[in-house]
Each structure stands twice: as structure tokens, then as C-alpha cells.
ZADO-1210 file (C-alpha; in nm, 4 decimals, padded with zeros to 6 digits):
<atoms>
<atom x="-01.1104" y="-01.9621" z="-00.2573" code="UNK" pos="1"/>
<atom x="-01.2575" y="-01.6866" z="-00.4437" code="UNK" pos="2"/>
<atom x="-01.1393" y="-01.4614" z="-00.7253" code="UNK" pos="3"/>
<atom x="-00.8988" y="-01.2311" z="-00.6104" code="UNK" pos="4"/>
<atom x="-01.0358" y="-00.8555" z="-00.5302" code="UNK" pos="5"/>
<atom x="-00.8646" y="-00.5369" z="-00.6835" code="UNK" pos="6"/>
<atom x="-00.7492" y="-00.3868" z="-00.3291" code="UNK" pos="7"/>
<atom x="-00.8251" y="-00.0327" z="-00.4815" code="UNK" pos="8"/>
<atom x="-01.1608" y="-00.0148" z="-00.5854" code="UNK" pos="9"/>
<atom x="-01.2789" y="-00.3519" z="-00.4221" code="UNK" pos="10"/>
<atom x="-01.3997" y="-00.5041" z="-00.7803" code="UNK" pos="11"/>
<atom x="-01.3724" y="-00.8739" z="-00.8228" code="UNK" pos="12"/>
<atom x="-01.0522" y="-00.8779" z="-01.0986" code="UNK" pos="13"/>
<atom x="-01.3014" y="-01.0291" z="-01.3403" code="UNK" pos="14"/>
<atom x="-01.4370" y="-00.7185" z="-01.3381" code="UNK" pos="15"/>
<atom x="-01.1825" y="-00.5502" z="-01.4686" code="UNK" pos="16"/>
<atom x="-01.2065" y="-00.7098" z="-01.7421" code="UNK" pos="17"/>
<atom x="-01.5733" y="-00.6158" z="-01.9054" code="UNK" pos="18"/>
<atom x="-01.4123" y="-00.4585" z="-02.2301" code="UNK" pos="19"/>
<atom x="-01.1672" y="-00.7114" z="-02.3233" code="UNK" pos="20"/>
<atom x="-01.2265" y="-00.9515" z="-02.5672" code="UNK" pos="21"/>
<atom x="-01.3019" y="-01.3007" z="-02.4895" code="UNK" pos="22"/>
<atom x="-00.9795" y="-01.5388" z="-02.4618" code="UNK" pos="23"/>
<atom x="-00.7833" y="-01.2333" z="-02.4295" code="UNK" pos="24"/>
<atom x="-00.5352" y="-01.2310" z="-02.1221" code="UNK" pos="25"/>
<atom x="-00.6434" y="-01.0851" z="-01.7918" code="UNK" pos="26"/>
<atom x="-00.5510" y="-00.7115" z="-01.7891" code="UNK" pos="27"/>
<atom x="-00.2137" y="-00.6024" z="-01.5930" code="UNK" pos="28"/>
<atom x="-00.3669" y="-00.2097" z="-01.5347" code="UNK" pos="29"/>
<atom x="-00.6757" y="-00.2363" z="-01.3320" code="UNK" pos="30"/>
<atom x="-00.9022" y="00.0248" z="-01.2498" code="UNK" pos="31"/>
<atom x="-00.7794" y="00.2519" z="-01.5597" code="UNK" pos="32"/>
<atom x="-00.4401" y="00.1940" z="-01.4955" code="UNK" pos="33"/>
<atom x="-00.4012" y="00.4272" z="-01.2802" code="UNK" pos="34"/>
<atom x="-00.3062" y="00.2021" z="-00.9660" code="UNK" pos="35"/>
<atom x="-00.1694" y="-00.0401" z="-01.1661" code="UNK" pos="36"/>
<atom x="-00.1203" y="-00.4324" z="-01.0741" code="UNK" pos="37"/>
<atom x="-00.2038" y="-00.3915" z="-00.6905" code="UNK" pos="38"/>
<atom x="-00.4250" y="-00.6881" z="-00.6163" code="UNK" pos="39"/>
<atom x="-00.5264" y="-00.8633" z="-00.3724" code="UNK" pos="40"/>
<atom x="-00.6561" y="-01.2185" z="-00.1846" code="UNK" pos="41"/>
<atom x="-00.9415" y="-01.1748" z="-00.0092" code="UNK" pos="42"/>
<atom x="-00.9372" y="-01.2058" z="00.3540" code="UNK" pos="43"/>
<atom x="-01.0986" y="-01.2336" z="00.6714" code="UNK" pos="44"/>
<atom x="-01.2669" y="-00.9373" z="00.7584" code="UNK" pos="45"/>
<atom x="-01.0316" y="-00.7353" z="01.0022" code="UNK" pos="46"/>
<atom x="-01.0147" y="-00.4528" z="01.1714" code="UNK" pos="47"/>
<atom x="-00.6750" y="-00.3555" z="01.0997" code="UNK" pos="48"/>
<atom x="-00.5615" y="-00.0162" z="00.9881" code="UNK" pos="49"/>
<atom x="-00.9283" y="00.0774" z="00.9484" code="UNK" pos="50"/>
<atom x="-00.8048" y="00.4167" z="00.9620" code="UNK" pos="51"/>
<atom x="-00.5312" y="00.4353" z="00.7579" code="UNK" pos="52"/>
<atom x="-00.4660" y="00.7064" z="00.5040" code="UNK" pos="53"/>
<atom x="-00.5438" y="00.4205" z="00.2536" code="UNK" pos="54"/>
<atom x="-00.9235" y="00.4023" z="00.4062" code="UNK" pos="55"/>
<atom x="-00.8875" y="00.8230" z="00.3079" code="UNK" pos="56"/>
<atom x="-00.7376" y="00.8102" z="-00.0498" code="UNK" pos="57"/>
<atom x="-00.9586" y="00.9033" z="-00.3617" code="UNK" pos="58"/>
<atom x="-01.0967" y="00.6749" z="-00.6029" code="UNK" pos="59"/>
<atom x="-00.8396" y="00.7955" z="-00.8336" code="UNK" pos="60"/>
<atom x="-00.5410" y="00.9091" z="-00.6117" code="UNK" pos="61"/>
<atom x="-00.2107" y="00.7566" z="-00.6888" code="UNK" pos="62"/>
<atom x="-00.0302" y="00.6191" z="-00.3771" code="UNK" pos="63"/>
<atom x="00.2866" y="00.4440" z="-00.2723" code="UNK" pos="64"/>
<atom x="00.3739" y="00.1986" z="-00.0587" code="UNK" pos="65"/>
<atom x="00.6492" y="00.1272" z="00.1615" code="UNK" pos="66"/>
<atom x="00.7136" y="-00.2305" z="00.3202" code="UNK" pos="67"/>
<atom x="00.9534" y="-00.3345" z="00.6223" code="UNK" pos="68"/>
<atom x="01.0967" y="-00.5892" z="00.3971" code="UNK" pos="69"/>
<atom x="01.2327" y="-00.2945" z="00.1954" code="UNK" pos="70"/>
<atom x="01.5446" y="-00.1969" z="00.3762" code="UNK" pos="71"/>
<atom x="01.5169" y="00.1280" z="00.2881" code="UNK" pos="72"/>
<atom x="01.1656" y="00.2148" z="00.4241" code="UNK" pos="73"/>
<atom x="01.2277" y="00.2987" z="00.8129" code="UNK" pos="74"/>
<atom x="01.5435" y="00.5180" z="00.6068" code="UNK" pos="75"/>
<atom x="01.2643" y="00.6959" z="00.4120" code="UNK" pos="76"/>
<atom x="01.0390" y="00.7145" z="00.6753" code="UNK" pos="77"/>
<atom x="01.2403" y="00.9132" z="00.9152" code="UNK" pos="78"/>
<atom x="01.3519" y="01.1468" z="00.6505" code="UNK" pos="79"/>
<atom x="01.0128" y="01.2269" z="00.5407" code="UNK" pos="80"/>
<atom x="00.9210" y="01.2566" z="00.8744" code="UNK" pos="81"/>
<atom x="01.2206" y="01.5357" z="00.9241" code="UNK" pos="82"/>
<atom x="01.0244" y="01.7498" z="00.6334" code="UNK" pos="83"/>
<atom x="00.6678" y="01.7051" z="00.7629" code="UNK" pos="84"/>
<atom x="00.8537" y="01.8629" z="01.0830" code="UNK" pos="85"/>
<atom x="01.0026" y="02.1537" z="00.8857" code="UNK" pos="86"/>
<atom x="00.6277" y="02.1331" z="00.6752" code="UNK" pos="87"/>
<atom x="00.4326" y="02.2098" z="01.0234" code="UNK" pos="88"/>
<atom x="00.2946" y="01.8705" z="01.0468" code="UNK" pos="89"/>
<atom x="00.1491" y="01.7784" z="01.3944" code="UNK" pos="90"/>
<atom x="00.3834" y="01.6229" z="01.6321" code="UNK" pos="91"/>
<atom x="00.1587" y="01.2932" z="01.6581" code="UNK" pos="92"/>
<atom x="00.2007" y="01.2456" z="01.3331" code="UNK" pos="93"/>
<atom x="00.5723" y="01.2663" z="01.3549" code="UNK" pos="94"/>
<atom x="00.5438" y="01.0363" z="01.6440" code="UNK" pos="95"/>
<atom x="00.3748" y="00.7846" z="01.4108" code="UNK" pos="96"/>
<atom x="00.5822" y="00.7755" z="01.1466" code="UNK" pos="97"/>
<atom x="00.9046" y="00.7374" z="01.3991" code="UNK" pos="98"/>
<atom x="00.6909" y="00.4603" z="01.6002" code="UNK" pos="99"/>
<atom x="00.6145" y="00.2974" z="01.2050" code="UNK" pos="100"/>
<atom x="01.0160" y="00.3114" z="01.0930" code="UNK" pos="101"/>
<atom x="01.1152" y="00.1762" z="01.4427" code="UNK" pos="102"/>
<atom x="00.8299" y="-00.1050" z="01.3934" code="UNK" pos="103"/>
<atom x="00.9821" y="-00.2052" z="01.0613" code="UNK" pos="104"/>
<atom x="01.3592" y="-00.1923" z="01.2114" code="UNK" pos="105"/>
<atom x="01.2477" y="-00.4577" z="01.4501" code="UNK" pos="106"/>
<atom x="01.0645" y="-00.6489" z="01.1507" code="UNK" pos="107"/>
<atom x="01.4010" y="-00.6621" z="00.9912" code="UNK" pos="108"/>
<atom x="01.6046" y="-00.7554" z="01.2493" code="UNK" pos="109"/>
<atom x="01.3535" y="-01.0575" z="01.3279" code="UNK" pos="110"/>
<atom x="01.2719" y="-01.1385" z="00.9185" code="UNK" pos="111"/>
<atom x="01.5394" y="-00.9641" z="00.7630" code="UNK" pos="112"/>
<atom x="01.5365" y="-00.7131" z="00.4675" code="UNK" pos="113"/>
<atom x="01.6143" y="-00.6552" z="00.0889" code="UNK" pos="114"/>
<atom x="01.6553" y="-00.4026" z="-00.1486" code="UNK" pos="115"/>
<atom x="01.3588" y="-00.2294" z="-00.3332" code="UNK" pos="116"/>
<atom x="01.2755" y="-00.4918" z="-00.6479" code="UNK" pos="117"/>
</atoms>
């Protein structure tokens, strides 16, 4: 398999490691620490969520992540939902967040859930 690919900027994780001296360990903070840790395996090339607000975030924009094995997400989801309503957000949007949070209720119930770690 090959090395595994920071899922933010796409760099091998070698990569991230230019500046470090040799022997040293492999750096936790990738891509200036600013979206730290998240690696990744390559894959197959897919075409899932192609269009995903992921696919839209800046080089250098933080974001975060919510699971369906986090019990709390669908929770979240709906409530942020309920403020993007108040916040004027388009009604398909609110549509997909409350077809995402009922998605991950019925991930749950089939794989079960935990709290955040």
C-alpha cells in the first residue's frame, strides 16, 4: 500500500515532513498545524461527496467533523439546523441536514453509537 495522504492538502505525509531533521519522529501537526492529525489511507478513486462543503473549504480553513458513531451528532445536527432556519438558510439545506441526522440515527441503530472521544 502506499504512504498515507494528508486528507487536507493531498500531500503524501512524508511530505510533511521536509524541515524535520533526519531520525526525528513523523510530525503530529500537518500542513502548519492548522488541521492537525487528520490523515488519511488512500483509496479508490470515488465519486462520493464530490460536492461536499469539504471539496469548498480553503486551503487554510479550520473545519469540524461530525460522525454517526458519535451519538451526539444527529443531536447537533438538528439543532444547528434549527439556527440556520432562524439564520435564513435555504430550506434544502435544512432538508439536508435533517435527511444527514436521520441517516446517522439509522447508522446507530444498525452499528450502534458512543460518546465523543
Amino acid at each position: 500500500m502506499s504512504d498515507p495522504i494528508c486528507r487536507w492538502c493531498g500531500k503524501a505525509y512524508d511530505a510533511h515532513a521536509i524541515l524535520r531533521p533526519k531520525g526525528a519522529p513523523q510530525p503530529r501537526m500537518p500542513c502548519a498545524g492548522l488541521r492537525s492529525g487528520f490523515m488519511a489511507k488512500p483509496a479508490a478513486p470515488s465519486n462520493k461527496h464530490t460536492d461536499s462543503c469539504l471539496q469548498k473549504a480553503g486551503d487554510a480553513e479550520p473545519i469540524f467533523v461530525l460522525r454517526a458513531q458519535d451519538q451526539l451528532a444527529p443531536l447537533v445536527i438538528r439543532h444547528w439546523a434549527k439556527l440556520a432556519a432562524q439564520a435564513g438558510t435555504p430550506d434544502h439545506k435544512l432538508r439536508e441536514a435533517h435527511r444527514c441526522a436521520d441517516d446517522m440515527l439509522a447508522w446507530q441503530e444498525k452499528h450502534g453509537a458512543k460518546r465523543p472521544d
